[in-house]
DRENNUGU-661124 format. One line per 4 residues: number of its first residue (from 1); their letters; for each residue x, y, z of N, C-alpha, C. Coordinates in Angstrom, 2 decimals. Layout:
<atoms>
NUM	A	X,Y,Z,X,Y,Z,X,Y,Z ~ ... .
</atoms>
This chain:
<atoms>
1	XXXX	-76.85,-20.78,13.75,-76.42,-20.22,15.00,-77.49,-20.41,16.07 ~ -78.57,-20.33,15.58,-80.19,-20.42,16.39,-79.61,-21.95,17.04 ~ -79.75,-22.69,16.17,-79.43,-24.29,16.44,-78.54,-24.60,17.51 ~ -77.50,-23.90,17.53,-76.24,-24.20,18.49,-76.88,-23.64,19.84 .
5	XXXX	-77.34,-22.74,19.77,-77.69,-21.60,21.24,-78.72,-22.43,21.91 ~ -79.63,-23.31,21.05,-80.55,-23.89,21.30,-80.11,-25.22,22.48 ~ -79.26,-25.91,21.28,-78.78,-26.99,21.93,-78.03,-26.90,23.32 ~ -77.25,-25.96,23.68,-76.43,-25.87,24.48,-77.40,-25.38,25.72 .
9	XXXX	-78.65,-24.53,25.88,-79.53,-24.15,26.68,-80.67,-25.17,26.91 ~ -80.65,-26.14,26.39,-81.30,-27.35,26.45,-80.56,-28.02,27.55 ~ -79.16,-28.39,27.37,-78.39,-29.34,28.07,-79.16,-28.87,29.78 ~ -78.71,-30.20,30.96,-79.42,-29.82,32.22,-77.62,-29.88,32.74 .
13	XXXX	-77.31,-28.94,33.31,-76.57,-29.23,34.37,-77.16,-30.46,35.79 ~ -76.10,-30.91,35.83,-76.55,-32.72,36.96,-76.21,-32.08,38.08 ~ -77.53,-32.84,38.98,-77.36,-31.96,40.54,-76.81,-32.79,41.28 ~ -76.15,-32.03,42.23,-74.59,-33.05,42.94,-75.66,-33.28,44.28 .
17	XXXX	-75.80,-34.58,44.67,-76.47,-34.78,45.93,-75.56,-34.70,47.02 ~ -75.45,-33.77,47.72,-74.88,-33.16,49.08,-74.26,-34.02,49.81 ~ -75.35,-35.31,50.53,-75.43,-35.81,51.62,-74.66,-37.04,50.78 ~ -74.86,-37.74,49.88,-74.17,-38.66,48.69,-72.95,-38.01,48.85 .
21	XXXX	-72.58,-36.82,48.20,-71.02,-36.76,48.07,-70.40,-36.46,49.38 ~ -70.81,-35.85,50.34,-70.08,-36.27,51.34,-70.00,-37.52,51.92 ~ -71.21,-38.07,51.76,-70.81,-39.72,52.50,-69.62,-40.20,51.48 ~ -69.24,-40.32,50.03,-68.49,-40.11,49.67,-67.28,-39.90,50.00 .
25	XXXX	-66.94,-38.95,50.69,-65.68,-38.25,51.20,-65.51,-38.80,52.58 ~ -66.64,-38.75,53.01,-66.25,-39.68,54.85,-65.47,-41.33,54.18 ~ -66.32,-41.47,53.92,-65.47,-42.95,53.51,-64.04,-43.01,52.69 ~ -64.14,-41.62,51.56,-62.65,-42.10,50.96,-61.84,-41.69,52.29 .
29	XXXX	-61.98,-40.67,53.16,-61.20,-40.08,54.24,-61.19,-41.36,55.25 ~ -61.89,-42.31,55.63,-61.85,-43.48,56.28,-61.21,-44.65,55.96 ~ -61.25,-45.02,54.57,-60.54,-45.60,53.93,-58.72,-45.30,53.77 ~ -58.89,-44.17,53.83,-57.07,-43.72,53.63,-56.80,-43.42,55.35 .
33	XXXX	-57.50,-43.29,56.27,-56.78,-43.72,57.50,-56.53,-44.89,57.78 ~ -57.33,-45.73,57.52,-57.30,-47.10,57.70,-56.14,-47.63,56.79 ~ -55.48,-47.41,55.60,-54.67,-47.42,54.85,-53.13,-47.10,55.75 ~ -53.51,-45.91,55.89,-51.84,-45.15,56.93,-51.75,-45.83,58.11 .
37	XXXX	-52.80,-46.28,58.90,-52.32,-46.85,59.72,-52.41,-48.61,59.67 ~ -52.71,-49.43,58.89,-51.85,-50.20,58.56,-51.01,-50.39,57.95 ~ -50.61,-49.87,57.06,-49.17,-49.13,56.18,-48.19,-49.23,57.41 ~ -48.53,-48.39,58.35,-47.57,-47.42,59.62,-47.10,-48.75,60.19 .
41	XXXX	-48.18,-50.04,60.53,-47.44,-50.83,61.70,-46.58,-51.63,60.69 ~ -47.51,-52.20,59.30,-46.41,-53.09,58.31,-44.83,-52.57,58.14 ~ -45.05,-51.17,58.34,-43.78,-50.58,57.81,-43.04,-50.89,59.21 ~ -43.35,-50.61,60.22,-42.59,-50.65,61.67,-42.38,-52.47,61.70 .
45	XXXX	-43.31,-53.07,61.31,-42.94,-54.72,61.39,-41.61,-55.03,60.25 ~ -41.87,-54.32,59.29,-40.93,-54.76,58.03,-39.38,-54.23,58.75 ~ -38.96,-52.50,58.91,-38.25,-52.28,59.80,-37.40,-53.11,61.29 ~ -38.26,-53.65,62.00,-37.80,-54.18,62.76,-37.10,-55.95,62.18 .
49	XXXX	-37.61,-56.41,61.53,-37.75,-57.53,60.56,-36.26,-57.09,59.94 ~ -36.00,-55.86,59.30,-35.02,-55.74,58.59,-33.59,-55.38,59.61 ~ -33.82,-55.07,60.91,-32.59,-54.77,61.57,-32.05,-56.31,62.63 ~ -33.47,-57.19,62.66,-32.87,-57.99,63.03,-32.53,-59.02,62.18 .
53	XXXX	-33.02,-59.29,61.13,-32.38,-59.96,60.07,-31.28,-59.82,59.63 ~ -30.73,-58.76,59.50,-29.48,-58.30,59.38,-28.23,-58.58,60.33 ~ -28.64,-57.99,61.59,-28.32,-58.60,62.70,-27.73,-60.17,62.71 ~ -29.44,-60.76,62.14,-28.51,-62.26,62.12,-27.48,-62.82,60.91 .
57	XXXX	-27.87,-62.22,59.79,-27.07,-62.19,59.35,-25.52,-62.03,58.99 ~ -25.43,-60.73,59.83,-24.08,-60.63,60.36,-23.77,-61.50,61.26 ~ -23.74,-62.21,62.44,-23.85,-63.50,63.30,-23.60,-64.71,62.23 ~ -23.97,-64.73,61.01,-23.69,-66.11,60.27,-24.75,-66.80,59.54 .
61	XXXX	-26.48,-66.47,60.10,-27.23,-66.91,60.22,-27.98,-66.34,58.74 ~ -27.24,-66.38,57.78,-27.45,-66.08,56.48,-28.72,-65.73,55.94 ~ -29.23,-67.67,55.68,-30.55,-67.20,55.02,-31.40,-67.41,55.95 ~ -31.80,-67.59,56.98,-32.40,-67.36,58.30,-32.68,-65.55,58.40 .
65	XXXX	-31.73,-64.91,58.16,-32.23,-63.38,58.51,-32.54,-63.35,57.27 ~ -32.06,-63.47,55.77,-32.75,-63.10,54.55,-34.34,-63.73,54.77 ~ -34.64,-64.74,55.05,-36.10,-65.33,54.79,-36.99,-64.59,55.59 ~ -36.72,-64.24,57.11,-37.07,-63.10,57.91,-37.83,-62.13,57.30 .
69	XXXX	-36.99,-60.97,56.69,-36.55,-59.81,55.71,-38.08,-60.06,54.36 ~ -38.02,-61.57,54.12,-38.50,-61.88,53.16,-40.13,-61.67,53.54 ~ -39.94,-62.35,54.44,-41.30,-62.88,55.42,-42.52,-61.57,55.30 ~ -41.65,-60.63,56.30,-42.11,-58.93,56.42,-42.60,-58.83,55.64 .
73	XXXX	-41.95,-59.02,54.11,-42.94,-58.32,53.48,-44.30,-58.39,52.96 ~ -44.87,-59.53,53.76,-46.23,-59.75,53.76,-46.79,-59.96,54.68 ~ -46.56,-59.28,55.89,-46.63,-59.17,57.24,-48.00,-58.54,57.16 ~ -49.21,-59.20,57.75,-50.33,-58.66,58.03,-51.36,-58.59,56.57 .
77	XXXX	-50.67,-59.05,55.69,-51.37,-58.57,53.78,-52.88,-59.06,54.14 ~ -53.63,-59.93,54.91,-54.78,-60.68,55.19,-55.67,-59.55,55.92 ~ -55.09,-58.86,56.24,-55.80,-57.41,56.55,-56.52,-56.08,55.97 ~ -56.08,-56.56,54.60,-56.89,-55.48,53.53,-57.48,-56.07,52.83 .
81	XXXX	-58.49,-57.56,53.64,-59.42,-58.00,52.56,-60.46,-58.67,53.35 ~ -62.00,-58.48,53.43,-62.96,-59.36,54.06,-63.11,-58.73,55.38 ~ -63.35,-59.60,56.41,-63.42,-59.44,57.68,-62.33,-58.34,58.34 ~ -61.43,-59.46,58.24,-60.23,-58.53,58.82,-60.42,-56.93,57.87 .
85	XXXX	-60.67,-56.53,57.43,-60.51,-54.66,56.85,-61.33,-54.67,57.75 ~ -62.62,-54.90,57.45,-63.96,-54.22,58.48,-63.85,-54.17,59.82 ~ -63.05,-55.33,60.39,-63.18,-55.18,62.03,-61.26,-55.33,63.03 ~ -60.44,-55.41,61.91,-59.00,-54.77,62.66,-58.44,-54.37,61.72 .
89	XXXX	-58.55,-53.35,60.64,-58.04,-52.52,60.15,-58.61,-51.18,60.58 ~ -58.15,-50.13,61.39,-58.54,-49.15,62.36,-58.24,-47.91,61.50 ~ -59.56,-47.06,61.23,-59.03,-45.29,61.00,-58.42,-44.86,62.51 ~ -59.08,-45.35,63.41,-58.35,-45.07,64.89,-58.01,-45.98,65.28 .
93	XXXX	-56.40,-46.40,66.37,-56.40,-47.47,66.24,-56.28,-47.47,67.58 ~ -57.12,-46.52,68.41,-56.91,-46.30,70.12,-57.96,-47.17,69.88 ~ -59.37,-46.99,68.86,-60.67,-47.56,69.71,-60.89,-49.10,69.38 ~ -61.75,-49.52,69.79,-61.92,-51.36,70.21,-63.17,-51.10,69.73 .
97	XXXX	-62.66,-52.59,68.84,-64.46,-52.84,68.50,-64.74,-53.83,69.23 ~ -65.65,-54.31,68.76,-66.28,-55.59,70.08,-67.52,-56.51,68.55 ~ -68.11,-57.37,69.44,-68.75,-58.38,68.97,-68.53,-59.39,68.09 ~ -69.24,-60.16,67.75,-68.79,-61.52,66.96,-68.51,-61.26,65.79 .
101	XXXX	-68.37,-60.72,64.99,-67.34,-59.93,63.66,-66.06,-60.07,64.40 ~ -65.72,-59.04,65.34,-64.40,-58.45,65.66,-64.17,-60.41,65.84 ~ -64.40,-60.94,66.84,-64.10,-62.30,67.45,-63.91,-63.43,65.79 ~ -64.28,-62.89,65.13,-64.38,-64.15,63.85,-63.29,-63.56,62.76 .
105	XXXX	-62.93,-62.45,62.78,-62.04,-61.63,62.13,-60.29,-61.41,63.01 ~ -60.16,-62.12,64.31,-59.02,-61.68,64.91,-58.72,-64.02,64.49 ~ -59.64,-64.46,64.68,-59.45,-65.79,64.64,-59.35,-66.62,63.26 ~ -60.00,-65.60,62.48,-59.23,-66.18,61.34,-57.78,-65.07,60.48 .
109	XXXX	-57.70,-64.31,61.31,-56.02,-63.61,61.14,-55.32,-64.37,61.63 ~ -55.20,-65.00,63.03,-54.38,-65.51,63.90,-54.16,-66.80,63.18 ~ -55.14,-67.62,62.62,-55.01,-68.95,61.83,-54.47,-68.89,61.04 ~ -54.46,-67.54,60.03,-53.84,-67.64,58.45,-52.49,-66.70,58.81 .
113	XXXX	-52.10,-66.18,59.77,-50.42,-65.52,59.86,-49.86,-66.59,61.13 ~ -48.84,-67.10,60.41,-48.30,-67.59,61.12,-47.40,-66.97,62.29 ~ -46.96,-66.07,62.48,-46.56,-65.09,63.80,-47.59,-65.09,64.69 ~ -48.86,-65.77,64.41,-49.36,-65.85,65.95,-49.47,-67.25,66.64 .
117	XXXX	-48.93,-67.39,68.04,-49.37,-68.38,68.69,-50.41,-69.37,68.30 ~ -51.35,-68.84,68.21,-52.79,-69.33,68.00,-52.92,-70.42,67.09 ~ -51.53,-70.03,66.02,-51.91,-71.54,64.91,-51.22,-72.19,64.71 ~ -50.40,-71.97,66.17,-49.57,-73.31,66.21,-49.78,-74.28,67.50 .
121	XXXX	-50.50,-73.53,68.31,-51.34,-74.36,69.41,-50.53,-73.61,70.99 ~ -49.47,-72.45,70.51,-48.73,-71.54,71.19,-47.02,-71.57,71.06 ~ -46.42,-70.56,71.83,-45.13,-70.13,71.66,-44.31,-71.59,71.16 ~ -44.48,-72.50,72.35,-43.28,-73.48,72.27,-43.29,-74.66,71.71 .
125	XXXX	-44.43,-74.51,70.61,-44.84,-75.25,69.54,-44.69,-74.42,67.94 ~ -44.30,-73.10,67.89,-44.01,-72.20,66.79,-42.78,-72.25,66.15 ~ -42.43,-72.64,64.88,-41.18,-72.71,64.42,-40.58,-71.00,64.82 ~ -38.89,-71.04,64.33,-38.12,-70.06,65.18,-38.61,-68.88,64.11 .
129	XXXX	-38.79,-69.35,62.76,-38.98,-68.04,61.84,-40.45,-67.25,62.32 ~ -41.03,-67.81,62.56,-42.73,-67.19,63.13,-42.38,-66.29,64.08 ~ -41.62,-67.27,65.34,-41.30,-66.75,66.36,-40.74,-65.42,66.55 ~ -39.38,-65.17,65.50,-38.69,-63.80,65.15,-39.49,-63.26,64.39 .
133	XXXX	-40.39,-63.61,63.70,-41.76,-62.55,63.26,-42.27,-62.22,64.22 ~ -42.71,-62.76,65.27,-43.77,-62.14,66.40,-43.03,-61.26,66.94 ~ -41.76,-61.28,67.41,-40.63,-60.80,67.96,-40.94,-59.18,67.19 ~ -40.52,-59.15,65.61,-40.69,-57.87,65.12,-42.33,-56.83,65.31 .
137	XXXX	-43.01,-58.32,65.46,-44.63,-57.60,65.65,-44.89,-56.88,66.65 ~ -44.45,-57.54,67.38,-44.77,-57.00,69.26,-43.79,-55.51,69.50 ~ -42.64,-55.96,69.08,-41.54,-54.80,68.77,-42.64,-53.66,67.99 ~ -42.92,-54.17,67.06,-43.51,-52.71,66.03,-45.07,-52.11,66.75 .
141	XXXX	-46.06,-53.11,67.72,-46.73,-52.93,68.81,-46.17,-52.03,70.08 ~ -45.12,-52.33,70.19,-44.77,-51.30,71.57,-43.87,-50.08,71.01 ~ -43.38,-50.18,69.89,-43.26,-48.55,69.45,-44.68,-48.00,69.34 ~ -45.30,-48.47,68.67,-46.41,-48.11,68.07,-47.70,-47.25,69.66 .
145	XXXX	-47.35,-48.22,70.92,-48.32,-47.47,71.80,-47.02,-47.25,73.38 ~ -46.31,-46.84,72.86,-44.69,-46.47,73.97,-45.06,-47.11,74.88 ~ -44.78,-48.59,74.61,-44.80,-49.40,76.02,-43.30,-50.40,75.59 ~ -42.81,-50.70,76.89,-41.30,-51.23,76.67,-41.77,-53.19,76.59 .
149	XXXX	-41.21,-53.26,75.27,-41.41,-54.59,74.58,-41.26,-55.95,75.65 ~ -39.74,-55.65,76.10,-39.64,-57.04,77.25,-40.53,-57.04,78.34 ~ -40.86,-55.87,79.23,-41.85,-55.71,80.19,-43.34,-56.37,79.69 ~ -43.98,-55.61,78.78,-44.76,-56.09,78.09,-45.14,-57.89,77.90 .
153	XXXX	-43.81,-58.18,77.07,-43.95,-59.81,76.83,-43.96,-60.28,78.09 ~ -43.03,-59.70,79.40,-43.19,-60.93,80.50,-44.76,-60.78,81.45 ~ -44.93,-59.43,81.31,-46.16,-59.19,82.23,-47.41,-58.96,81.55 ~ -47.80,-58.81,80.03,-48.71,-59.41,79.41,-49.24,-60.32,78.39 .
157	XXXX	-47.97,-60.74,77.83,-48.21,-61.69,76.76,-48.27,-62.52,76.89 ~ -47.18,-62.73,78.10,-46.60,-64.57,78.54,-48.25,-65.10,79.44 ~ -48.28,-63.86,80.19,-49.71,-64.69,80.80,-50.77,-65.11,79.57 ~ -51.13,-64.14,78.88,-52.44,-63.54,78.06,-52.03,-65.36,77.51 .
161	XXXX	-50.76,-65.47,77.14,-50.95,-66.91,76.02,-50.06,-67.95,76.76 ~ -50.05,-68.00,78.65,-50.34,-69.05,78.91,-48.48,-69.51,78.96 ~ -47.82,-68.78,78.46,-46.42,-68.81,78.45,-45.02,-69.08,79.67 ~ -44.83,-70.36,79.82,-43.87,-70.17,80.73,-42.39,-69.13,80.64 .
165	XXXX	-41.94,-68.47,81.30,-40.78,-67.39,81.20,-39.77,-68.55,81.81 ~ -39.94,-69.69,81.56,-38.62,-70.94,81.81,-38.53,-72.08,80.41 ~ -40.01,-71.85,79.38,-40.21,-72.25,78.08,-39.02,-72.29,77.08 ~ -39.49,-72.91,76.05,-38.26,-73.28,74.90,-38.79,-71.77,74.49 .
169	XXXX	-40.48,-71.41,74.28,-40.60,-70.53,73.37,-40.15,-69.24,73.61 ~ -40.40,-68.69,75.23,-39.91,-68.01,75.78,-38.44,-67.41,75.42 ~ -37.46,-68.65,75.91,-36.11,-68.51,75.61,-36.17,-67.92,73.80 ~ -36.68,-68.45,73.03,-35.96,-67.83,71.80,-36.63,-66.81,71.57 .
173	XXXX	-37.92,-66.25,72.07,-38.09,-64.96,72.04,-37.09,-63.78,72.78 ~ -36.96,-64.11,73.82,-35.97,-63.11,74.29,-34.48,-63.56,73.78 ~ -34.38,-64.51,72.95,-32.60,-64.58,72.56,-33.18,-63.48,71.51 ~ -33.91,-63.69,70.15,-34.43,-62.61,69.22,-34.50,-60.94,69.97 .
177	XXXX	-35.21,-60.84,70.62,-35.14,-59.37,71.69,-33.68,-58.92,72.10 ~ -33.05,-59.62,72.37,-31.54,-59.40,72.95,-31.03,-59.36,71.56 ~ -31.05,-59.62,70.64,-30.44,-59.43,69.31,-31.31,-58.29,68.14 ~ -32.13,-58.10,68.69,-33.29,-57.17,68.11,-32.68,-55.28,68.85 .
181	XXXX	-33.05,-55.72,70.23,-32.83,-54.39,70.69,-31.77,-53.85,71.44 ~ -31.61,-52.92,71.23,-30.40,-51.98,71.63,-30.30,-51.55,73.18 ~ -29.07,-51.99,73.90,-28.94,-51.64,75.43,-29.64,-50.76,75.69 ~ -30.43,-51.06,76.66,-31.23,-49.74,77.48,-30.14,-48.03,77.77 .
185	XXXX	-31.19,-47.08,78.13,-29.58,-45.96,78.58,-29.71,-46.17,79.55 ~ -28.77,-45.91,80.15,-28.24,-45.96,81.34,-28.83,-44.82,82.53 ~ -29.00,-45.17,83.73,-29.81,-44.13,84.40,-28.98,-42.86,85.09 ~ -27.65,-43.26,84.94,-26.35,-42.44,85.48,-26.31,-40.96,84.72 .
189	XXXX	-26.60,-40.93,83.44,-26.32,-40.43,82.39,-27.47,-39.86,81.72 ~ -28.22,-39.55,81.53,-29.56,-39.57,80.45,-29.55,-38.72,79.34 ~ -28.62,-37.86,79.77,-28.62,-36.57,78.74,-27.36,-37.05,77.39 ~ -26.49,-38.84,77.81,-25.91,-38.83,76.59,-26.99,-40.13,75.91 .
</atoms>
């Protein structure tokens, strides 16, 4: 009995380092924002992806909206690994990072997803499936910070990438938008 009492008052309880386990916890808590909110836009890209695919689908446009549908679901996946996590995967996604990370991490996203301009040399050089990807992106972008999608594309995107609003690329973005989104309400009325 001596033996047992012995052994067990021997053992050391292990001292928890404070400043360790909370850095600990800042990061798992940083890590799972950064999680929800790319989760949040994939899910709003996949969503939009899935109503206009459908959309075309019903129209005729079969496996054109299935491959769409398909597409989504790896919408942005280059974002939870390397560069891209560290410098545009956001616990906040109001704030801006800056410097040559952020610049080497948005340029090799833009190269390896095809929904951006960038790697196809721009809009009216982008096959139509990219194109109705960007379509759902920008869509899941202006829910995401309540700004109205067509306004947006004509008064900052089309400039930002150089875009004629008389373009081939142009045109099939807004044929996608016109088949994507739902009549504005009406200003007569607001309360139906």
């Amino acid at each position: 009995m001596a033996d047992k009492a012995k052994s067990t008052s021997s053992k050391k309880i292990p001292r928890i380092d404070a400043k360790a386990e909370l850095a600990r916890l800042e990061e798992i808590a940083e890590v799972n924002k950064k999680i929800d909110n790319l989760n949040r836009h994939i899910d709003n890209v996949k969503d939009a992806a899935r109503l206009l695919g459908k959309r075309l689908i019903e129209s005729g446009e079969i496996s054109f909206g299935k491959q769409l549908i398909s597409n989504s679901m790896l919408h942005d996946l280059s974002k939870f690994s390397g560069i891209e996590w560290e410098c545009l995967a956001k616990a906040d996604p109001r704030t801006d990072s800056e410097g040559e990370n952020l610049r080497m991490a948005i340029h090799q996203h833009v190269m390896t997803n095809d929904h951006h301009p960038e790697k196809w040399g721009g809009v009216d050089e982008m096959p139509k499936l990219a194109i109705a990807e960007l379509v759902c992106d920008l869509k899941a972008r202006s829910s995401e910070f309540a700004t109205d999608l067509r306004r947006y594309v004509k008064e900052v995107f089309a400039i930002y990438h150089n875009m004629s609003l008389r373009g081939k690329g142009y045109k099939i973005m807004k044929m996608y938008m016109d088949i994507l989104l739902d009549a504005p309400l009406k200003k007569e009325n607001p309360l139906t």
